[in-house]
N, C-alpha and C positions, 0 to 999 in steps of 0.2 A: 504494500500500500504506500504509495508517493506521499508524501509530506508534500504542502501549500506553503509555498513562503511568499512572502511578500517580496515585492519586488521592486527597491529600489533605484530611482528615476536621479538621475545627475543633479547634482546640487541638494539633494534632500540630504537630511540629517538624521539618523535615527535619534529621538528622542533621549533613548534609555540610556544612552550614551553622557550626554549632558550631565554635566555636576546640578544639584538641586537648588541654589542662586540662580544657575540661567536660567534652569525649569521654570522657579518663582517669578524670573522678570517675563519669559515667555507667557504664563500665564496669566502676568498684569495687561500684559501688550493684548494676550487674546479675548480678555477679558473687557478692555476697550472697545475693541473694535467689536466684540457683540453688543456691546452697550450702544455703538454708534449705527450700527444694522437694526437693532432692536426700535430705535427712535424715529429712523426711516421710516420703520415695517409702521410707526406709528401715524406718520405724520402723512405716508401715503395713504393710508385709509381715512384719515380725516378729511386728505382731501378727495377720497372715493366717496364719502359720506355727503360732502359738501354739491356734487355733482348731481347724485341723487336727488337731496335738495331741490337743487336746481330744476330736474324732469317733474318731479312734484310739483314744485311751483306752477308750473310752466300748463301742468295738467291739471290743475284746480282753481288756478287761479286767472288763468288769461283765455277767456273764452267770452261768447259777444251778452253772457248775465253780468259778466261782471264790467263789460265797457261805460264810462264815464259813472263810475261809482267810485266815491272814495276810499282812497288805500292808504297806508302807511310807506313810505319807500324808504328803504333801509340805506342810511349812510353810510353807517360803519356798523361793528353787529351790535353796539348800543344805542344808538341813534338815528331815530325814524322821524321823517317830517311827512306832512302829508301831500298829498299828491294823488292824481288821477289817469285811469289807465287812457291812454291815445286811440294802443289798437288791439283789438281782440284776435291780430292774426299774425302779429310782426312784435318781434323784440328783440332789444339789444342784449349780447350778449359778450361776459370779458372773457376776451381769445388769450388774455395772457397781458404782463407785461404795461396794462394802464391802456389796452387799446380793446374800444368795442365794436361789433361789428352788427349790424341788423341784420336779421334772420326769419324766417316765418318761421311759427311754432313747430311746425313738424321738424324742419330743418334745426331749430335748436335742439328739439328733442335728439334728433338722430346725433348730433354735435357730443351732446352729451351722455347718449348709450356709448359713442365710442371711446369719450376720456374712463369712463365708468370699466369699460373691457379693457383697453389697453393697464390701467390701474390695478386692474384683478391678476392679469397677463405678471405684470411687473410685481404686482405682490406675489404672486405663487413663485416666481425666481426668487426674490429674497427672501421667501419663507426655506427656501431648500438650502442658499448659502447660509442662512442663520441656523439650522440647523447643523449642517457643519461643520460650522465655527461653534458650538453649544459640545459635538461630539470631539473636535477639537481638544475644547477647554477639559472635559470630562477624562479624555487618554491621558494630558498632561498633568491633572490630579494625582489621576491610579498611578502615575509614575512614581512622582515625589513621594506619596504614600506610600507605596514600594519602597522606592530609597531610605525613606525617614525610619520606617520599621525595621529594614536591616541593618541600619546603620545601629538603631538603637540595639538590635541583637546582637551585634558586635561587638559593642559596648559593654554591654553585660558579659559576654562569653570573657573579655580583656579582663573584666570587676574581677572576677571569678578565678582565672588564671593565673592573678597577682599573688 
């Protein structure tokens, strides 16, 4: 029966190798960068969440019951002045960047199923590298944990020996 070994690609390090200092820095360093993938993973669904929004609005609210009826229009997300809808069939919408562009409903709709897909698209890849980076961090624990307990056995066997 063949033995599986892992196979070694240029420039890689085996881990187990490492004295447990660089393990410790190695796992501050990976420990980062999951924190910084983590925050992503966050701030891209707020803004999947936000887009949402947006088709909601868009489906509840701008349609020819609601034309020339008053509305609150949102400044910023605490600040509403009012205001009234123009068109039951066309609105502006931000492309990005401080630029709008006017669209009919359906077209912003569709606008906004694709930032919503491509956003899902893009969180399911960062969900697989943060995973990763999570099994990463996990091998470089069991390492040091490894190291730390035979080093302590050693230790003991030298107490003992004396």
């Amino acid at each position: 029966m063949a033995t599986k070994q892992a196979q070694k690609q240029p420039g890689q390090i085996e881990i187990s190798s490492l004295p447990v200092p660089q393990l410790q820095e190695l796992k501050t360093q990976l420990d980062r960068e999951l924190e910084h993938l983590t925050t992503s993973f966050q701030s891209l669904r707020t803004a999947q969440a936000k887009f949402r929004d947006c088709i909601k609005s868009i489906a509840q609210g701008v349609n020819p019951d609601t034309a020339d009826q008053p509305l609150l229009v949102p400044l910023t997300s605490s600040l509403y002045v009012p205001g009234r809808l123009t068109s039951s069939t066309h609105v502006l919408i931000d492309i990005g960047t401080g630029f709008f562009v006017e669209k009919s409903t359906a077209d912003a709709t569709d606008f906004y199923n694709r930032k919503v897909k491509d956003l899902a698209d893009s969180l399911r890849d960062l969900e697989q590298v943060i995973n990763s980076k999570a099994n990463n961090v996990r091998m470089v624990e069991e390492v040091i944990r490894v190291k730390v307990l035979s080093a302590q056995e050693e230790g003991q066997k030298e107490g003992k020996a004396s």
